[in-house]
N, C-alpha and C positions, 0 to 999 in steps of 0.2 A: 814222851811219856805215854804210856799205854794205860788204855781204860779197858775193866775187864768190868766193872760194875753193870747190873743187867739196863738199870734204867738208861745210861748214857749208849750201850748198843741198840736197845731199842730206838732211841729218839734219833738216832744217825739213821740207822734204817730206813725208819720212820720218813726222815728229811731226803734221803735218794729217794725213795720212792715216789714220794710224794712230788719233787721238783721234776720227777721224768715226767708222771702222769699232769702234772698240769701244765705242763710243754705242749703233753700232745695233746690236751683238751684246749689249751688257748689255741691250738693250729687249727681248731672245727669250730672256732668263735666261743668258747665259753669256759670254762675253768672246773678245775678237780671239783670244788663244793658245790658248782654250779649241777656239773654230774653226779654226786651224790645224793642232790635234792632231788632229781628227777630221777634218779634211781629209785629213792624209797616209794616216791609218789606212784613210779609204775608198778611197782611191786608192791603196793598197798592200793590198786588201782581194780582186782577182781571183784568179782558181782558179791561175796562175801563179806567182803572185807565192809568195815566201816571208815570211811573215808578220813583221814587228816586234816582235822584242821589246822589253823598257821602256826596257831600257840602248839598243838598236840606234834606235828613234823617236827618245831622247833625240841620240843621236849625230845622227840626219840632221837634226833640228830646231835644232842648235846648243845645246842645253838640259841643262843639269849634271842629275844622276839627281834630287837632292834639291829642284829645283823640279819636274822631271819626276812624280815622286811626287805631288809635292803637287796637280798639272795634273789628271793621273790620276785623285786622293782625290776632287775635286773634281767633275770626269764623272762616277765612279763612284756618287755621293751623289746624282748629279743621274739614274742611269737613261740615260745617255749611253754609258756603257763599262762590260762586265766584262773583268777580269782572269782568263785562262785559264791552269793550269800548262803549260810548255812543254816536251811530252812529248820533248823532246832535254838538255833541261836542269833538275832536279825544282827548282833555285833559283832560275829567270829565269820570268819571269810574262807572258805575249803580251796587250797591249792588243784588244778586238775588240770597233767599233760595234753596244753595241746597235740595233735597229730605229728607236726613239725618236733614237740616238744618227745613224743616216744621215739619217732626217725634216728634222731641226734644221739638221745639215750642208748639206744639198742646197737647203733652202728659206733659210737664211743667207746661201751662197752667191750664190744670188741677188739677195738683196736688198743685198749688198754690191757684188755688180757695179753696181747701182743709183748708189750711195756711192761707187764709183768715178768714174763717169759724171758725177755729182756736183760732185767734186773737181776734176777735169779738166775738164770746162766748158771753161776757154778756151782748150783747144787743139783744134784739129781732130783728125780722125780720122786723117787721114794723121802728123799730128802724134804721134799718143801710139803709133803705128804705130812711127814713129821712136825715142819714148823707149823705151820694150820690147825694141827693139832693142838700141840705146845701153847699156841697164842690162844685158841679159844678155850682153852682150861684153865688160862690166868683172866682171861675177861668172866668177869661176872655178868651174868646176863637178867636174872634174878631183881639187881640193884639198879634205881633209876640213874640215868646219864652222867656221871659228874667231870664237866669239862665237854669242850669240841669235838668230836669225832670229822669235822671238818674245817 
């Protein structure tokens, strides 16, 4: 039986990708959403920016507080993240890359672009030029999170 339906090509996609890149993130000790936390955290990490808190990461990651937490325990255990009090609120706790925790991020990153390249194989450049496009003109960006992005 062939599925030509958009949601069902998506979600396969979705699922290779996904199963490559968290191969090779469990091969550096940590996991695909492991590397997505620490991704946003560095990339919300310049002198501009206003820092993330647990609940506010969890909100732009799509991610309920009580796996958030657990994302967190996890980094934290691993030397990847402290939790800093958030000197505006003595209840809310700001995530912030360790050293260790940018190393991992930055050299991950790459080797996931690697896995991407990977993946994509058989479409050309101009080709996945297109899909990226394609994908960020059906994501709303406008509307808050609904669902996991990790």
């Amino acid at each position: 039986m062939q599925h030509f339906d958009v949601n069902w090509l998506l979600s396969r996609a979705a699922h290779g990708l996904r199963e490559a890149m968290d191969t090779e993130a469990m091969a550096h000790g940590t996991s695909i959403r492991g590397q997505i936390v620490l991704t946003a955290l560095v990339q919300n990490s310049h002198p501009d920016a206003r820092p993330y808190s647990q609940l506010a990461l969890g909100h732009a990651l799509g991610v309920d507080k009580t796996t958030m937490t657990a994302l967190l325990d996890k980094l934290e255990r691993q030397g990847l993240v402290v939790r800093t009090p958030d000197p505006n609120d003595r209840r809310a706790r700001i995530p912030v890359p360790t050293e260790a925790g940018r190393e991992l991020q930055a050299k991950l990153y790459h080797q996931l672009a690697a896995v991407e390249d990977r993946v994509l194989a058989d479409l050309a450049p101009a080709e996945r030029d297109v899909l990226r496009s394609l994908l960020r003109r059906i994501i709303s960006t406008e509307e808050p999170v609904e669902g996991s992005c990790v």
